[in-house]
DRENSESE-912132 format. One line per 4 residues: number of its first residue (from 1); their letters; for each residue x, y, z of C-alpha. Coordinates in steps of 0.5 Angstrom, whole numbers. Example, Ala and Ser with C-alpha at 12.3 -4.5 7.8 and 13.67 -1.06 7.14 Angstrom:
BEGIN
1> as> 25 -9 16  27 -2 14
//
This chain:
BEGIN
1> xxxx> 6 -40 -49  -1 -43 -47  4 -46 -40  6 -39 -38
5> xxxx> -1 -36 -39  -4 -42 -34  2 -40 -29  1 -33 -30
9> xxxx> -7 -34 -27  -4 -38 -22  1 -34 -19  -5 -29 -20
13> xxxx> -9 -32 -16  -4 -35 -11  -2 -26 -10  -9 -24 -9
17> xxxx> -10 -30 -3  -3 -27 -1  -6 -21 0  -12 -22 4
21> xxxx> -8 -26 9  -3 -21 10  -8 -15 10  -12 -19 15
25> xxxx> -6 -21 19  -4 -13 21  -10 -13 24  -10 -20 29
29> xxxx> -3 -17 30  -5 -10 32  -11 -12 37  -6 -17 39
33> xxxx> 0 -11 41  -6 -7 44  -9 -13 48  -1 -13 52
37> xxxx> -2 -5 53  -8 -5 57  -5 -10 61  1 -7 62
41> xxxx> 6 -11 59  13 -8 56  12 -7 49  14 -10 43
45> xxxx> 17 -2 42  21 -2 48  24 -9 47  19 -13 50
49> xxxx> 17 -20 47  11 -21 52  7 -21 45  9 -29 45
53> xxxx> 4 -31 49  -1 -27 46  -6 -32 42  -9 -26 38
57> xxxx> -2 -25 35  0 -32 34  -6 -32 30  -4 -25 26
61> xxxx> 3 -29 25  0 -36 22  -5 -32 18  2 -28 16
65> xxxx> 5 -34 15  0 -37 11  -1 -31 6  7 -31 6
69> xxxx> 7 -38 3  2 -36 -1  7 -30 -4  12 -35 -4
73> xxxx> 9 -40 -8  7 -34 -13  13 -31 -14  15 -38 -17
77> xxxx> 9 -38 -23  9 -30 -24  14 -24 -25  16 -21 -19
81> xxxx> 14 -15 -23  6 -17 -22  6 -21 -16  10 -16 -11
85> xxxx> 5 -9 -13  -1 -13 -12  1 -13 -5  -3 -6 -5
89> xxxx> -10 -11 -5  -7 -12 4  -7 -5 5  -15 -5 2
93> xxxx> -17 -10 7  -13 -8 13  -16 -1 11  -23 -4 11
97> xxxx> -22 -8 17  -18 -4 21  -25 0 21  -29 -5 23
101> xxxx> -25 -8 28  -21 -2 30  -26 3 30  -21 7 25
105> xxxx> -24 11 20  -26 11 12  -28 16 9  -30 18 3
109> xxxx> -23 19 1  -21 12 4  -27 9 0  -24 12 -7
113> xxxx> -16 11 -5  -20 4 -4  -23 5 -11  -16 6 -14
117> xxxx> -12 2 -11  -17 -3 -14  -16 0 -22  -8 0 -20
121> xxxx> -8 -7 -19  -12 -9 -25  -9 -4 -30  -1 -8 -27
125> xxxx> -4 -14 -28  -7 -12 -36  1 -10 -37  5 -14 -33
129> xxxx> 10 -19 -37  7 -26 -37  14 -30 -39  19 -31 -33
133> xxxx> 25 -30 -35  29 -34 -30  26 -42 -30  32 -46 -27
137> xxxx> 37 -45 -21  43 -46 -26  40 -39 -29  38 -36 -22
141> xxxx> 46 -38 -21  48 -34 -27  44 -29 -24  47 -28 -18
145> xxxx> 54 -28 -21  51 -20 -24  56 -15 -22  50 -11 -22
149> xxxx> 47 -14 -16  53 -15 -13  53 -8 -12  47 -7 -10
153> xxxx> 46 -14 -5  52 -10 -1  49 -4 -1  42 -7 2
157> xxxx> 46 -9 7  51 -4 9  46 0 9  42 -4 14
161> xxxx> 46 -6 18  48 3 20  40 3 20  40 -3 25
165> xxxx> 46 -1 30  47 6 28  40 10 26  35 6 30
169> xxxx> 37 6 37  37 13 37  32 16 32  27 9 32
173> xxxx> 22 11 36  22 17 34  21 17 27  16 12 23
177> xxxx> 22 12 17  27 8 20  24 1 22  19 1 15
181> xxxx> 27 2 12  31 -4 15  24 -8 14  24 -5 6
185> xxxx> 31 -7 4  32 -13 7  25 -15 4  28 -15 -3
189> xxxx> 33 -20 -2  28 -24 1  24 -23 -5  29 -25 -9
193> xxxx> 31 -31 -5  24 -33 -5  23 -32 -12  30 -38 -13
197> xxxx> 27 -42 -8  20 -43 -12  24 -44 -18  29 -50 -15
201> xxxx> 22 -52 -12  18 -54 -19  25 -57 -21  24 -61 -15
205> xxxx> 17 -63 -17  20 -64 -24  25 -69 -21  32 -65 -21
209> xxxx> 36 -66 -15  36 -59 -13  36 -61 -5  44 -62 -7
213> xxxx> 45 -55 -10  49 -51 -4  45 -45 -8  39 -47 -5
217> xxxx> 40 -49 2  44 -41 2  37 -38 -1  34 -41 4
221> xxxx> 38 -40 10  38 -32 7  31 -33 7  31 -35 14
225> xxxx> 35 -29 17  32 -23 12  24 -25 14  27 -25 22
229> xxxx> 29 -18 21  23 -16 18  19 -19 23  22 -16 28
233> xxxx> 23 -9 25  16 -9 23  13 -11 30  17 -5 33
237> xxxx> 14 0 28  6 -3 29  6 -2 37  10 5 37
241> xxxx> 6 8 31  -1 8 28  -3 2 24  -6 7 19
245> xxxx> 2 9 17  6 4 18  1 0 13  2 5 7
249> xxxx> 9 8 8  11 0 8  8 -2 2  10 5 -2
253> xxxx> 18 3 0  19 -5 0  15 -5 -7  19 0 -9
257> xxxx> 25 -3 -7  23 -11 -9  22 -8 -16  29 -4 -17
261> xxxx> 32 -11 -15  27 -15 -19  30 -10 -25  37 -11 -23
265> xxxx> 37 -18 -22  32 -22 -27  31 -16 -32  24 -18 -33
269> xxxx> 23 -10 -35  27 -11 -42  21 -17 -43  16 -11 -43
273> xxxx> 14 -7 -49  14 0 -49  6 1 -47  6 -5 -42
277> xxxx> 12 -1 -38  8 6 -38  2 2 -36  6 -2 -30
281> xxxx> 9 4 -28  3 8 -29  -2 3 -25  4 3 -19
285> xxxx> 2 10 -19  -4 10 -18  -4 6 -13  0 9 -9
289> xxxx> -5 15 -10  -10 11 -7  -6 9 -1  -5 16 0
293> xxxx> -12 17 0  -13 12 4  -8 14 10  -7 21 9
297> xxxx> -14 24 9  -17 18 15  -18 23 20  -21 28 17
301> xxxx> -29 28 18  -33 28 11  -40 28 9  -45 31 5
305> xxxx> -46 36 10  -38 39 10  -40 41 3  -41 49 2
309> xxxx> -49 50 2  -49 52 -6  -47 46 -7  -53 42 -3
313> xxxx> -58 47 -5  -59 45 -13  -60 48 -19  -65 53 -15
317> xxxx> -59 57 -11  -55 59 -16  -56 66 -18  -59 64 -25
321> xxxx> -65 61 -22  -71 62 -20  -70 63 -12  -64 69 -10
325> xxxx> -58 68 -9  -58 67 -1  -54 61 1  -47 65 1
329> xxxx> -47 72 4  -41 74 1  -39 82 -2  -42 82 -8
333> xxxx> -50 78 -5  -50 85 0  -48 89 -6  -53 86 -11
337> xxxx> -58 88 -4  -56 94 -4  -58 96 -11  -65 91 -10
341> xxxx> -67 95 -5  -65 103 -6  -69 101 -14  -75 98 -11
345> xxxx> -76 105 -6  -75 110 -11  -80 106 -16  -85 109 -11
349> xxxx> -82 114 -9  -82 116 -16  -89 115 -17  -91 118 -10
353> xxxx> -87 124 -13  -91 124 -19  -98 125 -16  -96 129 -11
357> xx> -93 135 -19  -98 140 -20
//
C-alpha cells in the first residue's frame, strides 16, 4: 500500500508538470501561427506547413513534447482516471498567459472558472483511485483482447477516419467540432497506449525483456501514428480559431473520451466506492463549469462599475435607509414621489386654510 501511495504522488506531481508545459505550449504554438500570418505565409488551416520554420512554434512543440513526456511517464505511476482531468490545470495556464502574452481577456468570470478549475482538480485528486489495476504487459494484453474494447477501438477509428476524409474537408474550417473531435478520439487510443507503454517501461527498468514483446513495439507504433494525427488536427484547429475555443472544447471531449476508454479498457472505476465515484465525477464537472466560464464569458467586459447603482450605493440607498431611494428611477420611485409631494402641499395648504376660517 505505502508503494502505491508513493506512485500516486509521483504520478501526481508528473501531471501537474505536464500540465503547465502543455498550457504553456498552446501559447508558444499561437504566437508562433500569428507570426506566419503577418508575414503572409499559407497557413496551417489551408494546408500550409511554413510553421516548420518558425522558432516560436518548435518551441511550443518542445515544451508540448516535454509536458507530453511528463503525462506519459505519469499515466504509467497513477490511473488514468486522476492523470487525464488534471489536464484542466493547462487550460488555467494557457488562460492566464493568453492574457499577458496574447492580450486576451480575463475577467471576473476568467478568475472565478480559474478558481473552480482549481476545486475541481484538488476534489478528483482527493477521490481518484490510488490502486492501478493494470501493472504488466501480460495483464495490458488480457486487456486488449476485451470485446468491449474491441468494440470501442473499431468505433474510434471508424469514426475518425469518415471525420478525416468525409466531414472535414468540407465542414473543417467552417466549425471548430470537427478538428477538436479527430484530435479527441484518436487521443484516447493514444492514451491507452501510453498507459501500456509506461508500464512495459517499469518493467524494463525492473529487468523484463519487454523490448521483446511484439505488443510493446505495436503500442508504440500506434502511439506514433494517434500523436501525428493529433498534432496535425490540433494545428488546423489553433490557426482557424480562437484559441480561447479551441483549449476548452478540446479538454471537455478528449478528457471525456480517454475516461470512457479508461472504464472500458482498465476498469479502474470498479476499484472505486461509491462516494469516491460521485466525488470524481462531481469534481470533472466542476471543472468543466470553471472552463466554461473561463472561455464563454472572456469577452464580455466586467467590473464594479457594470453593477447596478443600489448595488454600489451601500446600505444607505435602499429604501429603509436614512437617504431616499433615488439610485433607480422606476414606476414605483415616481409614484412614491407623487404621494411625497402632494402630502407635503396640502399639509400648508391645510394650515393656510386654517388661518384664513373665521
Amino acid at each position: 500500500m505505502d508503494g502505491n501511495r508513493k506512485d500516486f504522488y509521483i504520478g501526481l506531481s508528473l501531471a501537474v508538470a505536464s500540465s503547465v508545459f502543455i498550457g504553456t505550449s498552446f501559447i508558444l504554438k499561437k504566437k508562433g501561427l500569428l507570426r506566419l500570418a503577418s508575414k503572409g505565409s499559407m497557413r496551417a488551416g489551408q494546408g500550409g506547413y511554413a510553421y516548420l520554420k518558425e522558432w516560436l512554434w518548435w518551441a511550443g512543440l518542445i515544451s508540448m513534447g516535454t509536458g507530453e513526456a511528463a503525462n506519459f511517464a505519469a499515466y504509467a505511476f497513477a490511473p488514468a482516471t486522476l492523470v487525464t482531468p488534471l489536464g484542466a490545470l493547462s487550460v488555467l495556464v494557457s488562460a492566464v498567459l493568453s492574457s499577458y502574452f496574447l492580450n486576451e481577456r480575463l475577467n471576473v468570470h476568467g478568475k472565478i472558472g480559474c478558481l473552480l478549475c482549481i476545486l475541481g482538480s484538488t476534489v478528483m485528486v482527493i477521490h481518484a483511485p490510488q490502486e492501478e489495476e493494470v501493472v504488466s504487459l501480460s495483464a495490458m494484453a488480457e486487456k486488449l483482447k476485451d470485446p468491449g474494447f474491441i468494440v470501442f477501438a473499431v468505433c474510434v477509428v471508424g469514426s475518425s477516419l469518415v471525420l478525416i476524409f468525409a466531414v472535414a474537408p468540407r465542414f473543417g474550417q467552417k466549425n471548430v467540432l470537427v478538428y477538436i473531435l479527430i484530435c479527441s478520439v484518436i487521443g484516447s487510443l493514444s492514451v491507452s497506449c501510453v498507459k501500456g507503454l509506461g508500464i512495459g517501461i517499469k518493467e524494463l527498468f525492473a529487468g523484463t525483456a519487454v523490448l521483446k514483446e511484439p505488443l510493446f513495439w505495436s503500442l508504440l507504433i500506434c502511439l506514433v501514428i494517434c500523436v501525428s494525427v493529433q498534432i496535425s488536427y490540433l494545428n488546423k484547429a489553433l490557426d482557424i480559431f480562437n484559441t480561447s475555443l479551441v483549449i476548452p472544447i478540446y479538454y471537455v471531449f478528449f478528457t471525456t473520451s480517454v475516461m470512457a476508454c479508461s472504464a472500458i479498457l482498465f476498469k479502474e472505476w470498479l476499484r472505486m466506492t461509491t462516494d469516491g465515484a460521485v466525488g470524481t465525477i462531481s469534481g470533472f464537472l466542476t471543472i468543466i463549469f470553471g472552463i466554461f466560464l473561463l472561455h464563454a464569458f472572456k469577452d464580455i467586459v466586467f467590473s464594479f462599475d457594470s453593477l447596478p447603482l443600489f448595488l454600489r450605493k451601500g446600505p444607505q440607498g435602499f429604501p429603509w435607509g436614512p437617504q431616499p431611494y433615488v439610485a433607480l428611477p422606476s414606476h414605483d420611485t415616481q409614484a412614491e414621489d407623487e404621494v411625497t409631494l402632494p402630502r407635503e402641499g396640502s399639509s400648508k395648504g391645510g394650515w393656510g386654510t386654517h388661518q384664513r376660517a373665521p
